[in-house]
Phi, psi and omega in degrees: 000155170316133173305135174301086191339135137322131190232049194283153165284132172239105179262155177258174193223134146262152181267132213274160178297137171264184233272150184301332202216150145283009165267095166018278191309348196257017176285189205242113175300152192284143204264157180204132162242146192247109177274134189066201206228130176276014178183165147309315183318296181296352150318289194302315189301301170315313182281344177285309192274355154308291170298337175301303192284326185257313191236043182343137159040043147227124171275128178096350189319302165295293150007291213277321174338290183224067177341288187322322204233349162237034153259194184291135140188137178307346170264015199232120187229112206266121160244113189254142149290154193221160154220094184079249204248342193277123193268138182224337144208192188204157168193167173241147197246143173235105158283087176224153180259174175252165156239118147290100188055015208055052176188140207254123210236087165291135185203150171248132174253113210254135192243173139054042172280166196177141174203141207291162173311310174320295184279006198264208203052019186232039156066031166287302213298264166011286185320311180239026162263320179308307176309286199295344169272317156336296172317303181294333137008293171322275174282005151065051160264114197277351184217132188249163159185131177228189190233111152204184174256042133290062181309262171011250186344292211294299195314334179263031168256339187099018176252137178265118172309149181184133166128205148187152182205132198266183192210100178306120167268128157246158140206201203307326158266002163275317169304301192323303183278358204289306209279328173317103167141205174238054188284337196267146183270182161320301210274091166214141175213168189246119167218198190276153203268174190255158181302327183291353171282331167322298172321289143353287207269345180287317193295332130333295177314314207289329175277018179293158181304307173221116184226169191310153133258112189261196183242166190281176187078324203298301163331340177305348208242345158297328173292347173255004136326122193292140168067358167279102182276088145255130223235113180246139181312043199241179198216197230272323183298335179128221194274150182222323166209198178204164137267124168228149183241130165073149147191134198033188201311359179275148135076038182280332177242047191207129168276070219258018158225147212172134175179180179076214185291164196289318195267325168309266206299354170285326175304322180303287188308314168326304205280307194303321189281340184286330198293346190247179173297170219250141159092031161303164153206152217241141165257151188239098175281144186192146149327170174282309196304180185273066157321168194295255201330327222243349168301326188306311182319294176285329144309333159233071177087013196298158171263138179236129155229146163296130142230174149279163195292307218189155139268142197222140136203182179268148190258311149252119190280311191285358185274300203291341140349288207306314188301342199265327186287329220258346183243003197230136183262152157102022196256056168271170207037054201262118187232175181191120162248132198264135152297187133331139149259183157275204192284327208218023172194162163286121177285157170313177215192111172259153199224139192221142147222199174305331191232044178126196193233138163228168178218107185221086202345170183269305192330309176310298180277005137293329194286346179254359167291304212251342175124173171238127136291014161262348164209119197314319193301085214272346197303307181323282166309301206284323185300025193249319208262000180301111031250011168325294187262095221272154186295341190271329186304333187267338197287326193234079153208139011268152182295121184276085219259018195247169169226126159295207203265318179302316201248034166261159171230000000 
């Protein structure tokens, strides 16, 4: 894993929001954000009033939610706005990387935005999506990315939908046919997985093209997500595949982990569908290529629909450079500079190497980095990024980009 960023409290000094009123007495005090927390107390204080908000009247809730992101670790970077004594709004930063291919895609992941009831409408979210991006900047994280439907918001911030990842509908006789032959053995049976499966199923996880880089074990702090159905496959040899469904208040229909053999883990998604009423059906998140298991699906009916991946956009222009040049061969002196934008768009984004220059919106240039589910044509997009990208750089795009279920926030 990534050396651990240092995480001392840091306020940032913001220009306070304006007054409410032209009456004098009715100004507003002036606001700050603070990264990380000056004491426990204050923490405990933050985080009550973080779950009061996101998760009423269930206590502890976010907590149990995201083992991963509230216990102590140092790549995990909490930005609270304060006004005066009062925190009103927050999000969180995951500073973590990915591996890609045995090559590494530093990125940050923002989570749990949020602003109190009280305040909104005076621009807190902004403010401290602004801290946090800045921040990442900062930490030569080259790529930011979240999830939500706040198209507005996130779209004047400088973020695009970009990336993709389809969503199989299955259900029981589609597994069923999927599952036709005896490729599975007798004795292999499907049951909820045990805290000693964990280490197994991580380990499983580790041969995707791409996944987090975590410390080893750590996935371990997962099994205790509230409403995470995981169901694993084994026979006399141990585990052969696994499944997961649901997790805290996300993905309650949708199986957004999945590994080992392919007809294993088919076995896992049969159990996960007996588990629903009879004739439900369940989504199956996967990458885009055809992997075994999502081919099967689909050669027996599964319906695919394309999506994006994330909102994305960059954060260190010259990290995410270093990062692109260490994975696309033929990129020397390979740089990115984000122009200016206006109120309501991203500026454009220049890409320079030895062997020429492009100029290209970011949508465009994700789309030919990470693929688009909007146009099938991949050839098409990277010839986009032409003469930026040398003919051998384009031949391996798109980079085969996704987060899984464990590792979205």
């Amino acid at each position: 894993m990534s050396t651990p960023i240092k995480n001392p409290s840091i306020e940032i000094a913001t220009a306070p929001p304006p007054s409410r009123s032209w009456l004098a007495s009715d100004a507003l005090p002036e606001t700050r954000v603070r990264v990380g927390f000056d004491s426990i107390e204050e923490r405990r204080h933050v985080l009550d009033w973080l779950n009061a908000g996101l998760r009423d009247g269930r206590p502890g809730r976010l907590l149990n939610e995201y083992p991963l992101l509230f216990e102590k670790d140092a790549n995990v970077l909490p930005f609270t706005l304060w006004e005066g004594s009062a925190p009103v709004a927050f999000c969180l930063l995951w500073a973590v990387p990915f591996r890609i291919g045995g090559r590494r895609l530093r990125a940050g992941m923002i989570s749990l935005v949020f602003t109190d009831e009280a305040f909104r409408g005076r621009g807190h979210a902004s403010h401290v999506l602004r801290a946090a991006i800045d921040h990442a900047e900062r930490l030569d994280l080259g790529l930011l990315l979240l999830w939500s439907e706040l198209d507005a918001l996130y779209a004047a911030l400088g973020f695009v939908e970009a990336g993709q990842e389809s969503l199989l509908v299955v259900d029981s006789s589609t597994v069923e046919r999927a599952l036709r032959g005896d490729r599975v053995g007798a004795d292999t049976r499907v049951e909820r997985a045990r805290p000693s499966d964990w280490p197994e199923i991580e380990r499983l996880r580790s041969f995707r093209t791409c996944q987090l880089e975590i410390d080893p074990g750590e996935l371990l702090r997962a099994r205790t997500i509230p409403d995470l159905d995981v169901r694993v496959a084994r026979d006399a040899t141990g585990i052969r595949g696994f499944a997961m469904r649901g997790r805290g208040d996300d993905l309650a229909d949708v199986i957004h982990e999945w590994g080992g053999d392919p007809d294993a883990a088919l076995l896992c998604c049969a159990s996960h569908l007996s588990a629903c009423a009879s004739g439900d059906e369940l989504f199956l998140m996967t990458p885009t290529d055809d992997d075994a298991l999502s081919w099967s699906l689909r050669r027996a009916g599964a319906r695919r629909i394309h999506k994006p991946l994330a909102w994305m956009r960059i954060a260190s222009p010259s990290a995410l450079a270093d990062d692109l040049a260490s994975m696309l061969p033929g990129l020397a002196g390979f740089t990115i500079e984000v122009e200016p934008g206006g109120d309501d768009r991203p500026g454009e984004v220049l890409l320079r190497s030895a062997s020429g220059e492009t100029r290209v919106d970011p949508t465009r240039l994700f789309d030919a980095l990470f693929g688009s589910p909007r146009i099938r044509d991949s050839a098409a997009l990277a010839d986009a990024l032409a003469p930026a990208l040398g003919a051998a750089a384009r031949a391996h795009l798109p980079i085969p980009f996704f987060v899984w279920g464990l590792e979205s926030i």
